[in-house]
N, C-alpha and C positions, 0 to 999 in steps of 0.2 A: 148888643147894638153894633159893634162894629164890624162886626162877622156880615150883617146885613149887608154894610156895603162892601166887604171881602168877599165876597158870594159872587155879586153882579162882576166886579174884577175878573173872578177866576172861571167862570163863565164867558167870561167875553175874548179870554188868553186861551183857555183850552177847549172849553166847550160842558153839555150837560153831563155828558158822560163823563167824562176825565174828569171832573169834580166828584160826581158818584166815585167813581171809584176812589180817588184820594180820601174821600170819609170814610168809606169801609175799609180801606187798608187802616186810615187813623184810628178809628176803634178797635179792632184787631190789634193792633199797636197797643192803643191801651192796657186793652184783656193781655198780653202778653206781657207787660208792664208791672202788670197787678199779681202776674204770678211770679214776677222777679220781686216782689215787693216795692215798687218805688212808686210813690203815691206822686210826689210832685210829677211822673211821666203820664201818670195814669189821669189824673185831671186836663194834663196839656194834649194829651191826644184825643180823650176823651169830648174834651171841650172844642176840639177843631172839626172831630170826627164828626157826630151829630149835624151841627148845622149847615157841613156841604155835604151831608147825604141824607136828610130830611127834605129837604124842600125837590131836588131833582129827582126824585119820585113823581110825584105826580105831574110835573111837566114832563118826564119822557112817559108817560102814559098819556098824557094828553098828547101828545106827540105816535105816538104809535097807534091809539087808539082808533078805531075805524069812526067817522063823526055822528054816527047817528049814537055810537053806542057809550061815545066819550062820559057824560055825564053817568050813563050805570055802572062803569067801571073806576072811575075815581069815586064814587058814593060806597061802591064794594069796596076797595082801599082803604078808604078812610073808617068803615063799618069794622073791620077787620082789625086796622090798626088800633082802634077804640079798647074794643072787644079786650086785646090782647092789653093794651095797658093795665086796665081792671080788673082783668083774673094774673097776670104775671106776678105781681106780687103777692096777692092771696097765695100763689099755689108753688112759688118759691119759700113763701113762709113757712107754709108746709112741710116741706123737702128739710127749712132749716131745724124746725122741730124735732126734727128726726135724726140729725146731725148735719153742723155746718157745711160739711164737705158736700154732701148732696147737695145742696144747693146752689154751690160754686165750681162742681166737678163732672 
């Protein structure tokens, strides 16, 4: 909840894209974190990371988007994104069955 209005903040100081990219560096952040082992880095990066680079996705597609085609290609994003939630950890599961490391390496 307060990331919500952290969001509109840091959009309004740097812009869509400079927020994209400080959540994928944040996650990134994280995932490097997780391989130093420090849990308390890996939630705080993690938790910043996602929510300023989840939502400036689809406004720099609607932004980029040519208008007539705006709405098939956020509906292809979001199809996608779906998709991928529902089979990713099925098919991480998988990998982990077979040994942990596959699945994190």
């Amino acid at each position: 909840l307060a990331h919500t209005f952290l969001y509109r903040v840091l959009v309004y100081q740097f812009g869509v894209v400079e927020v994209a990219v400080m959540g994928l560096l944040s996650m990134a952040s994280a995932f490097l974190a997780m391989c130093a082992g420090s849990l308390c880095f890996v939630l705080l990066f993690y938790a910043f990371g996602v929510p300023s680079f989840t939502p400036s996705v689809p406004i720099l597609l609607a932004k980029l988007a040519p208008a007539h085609q705006r709405g098939r290609i956020i509906a292809v994003d979001a199809g996608v994104m779906s998709v991928a939630r529902i089979l990713s950890p099925a098919l991480l599961g998988l990998l982990y069955e077979h040994g942990p490391l596959r699945a994190f390496a």
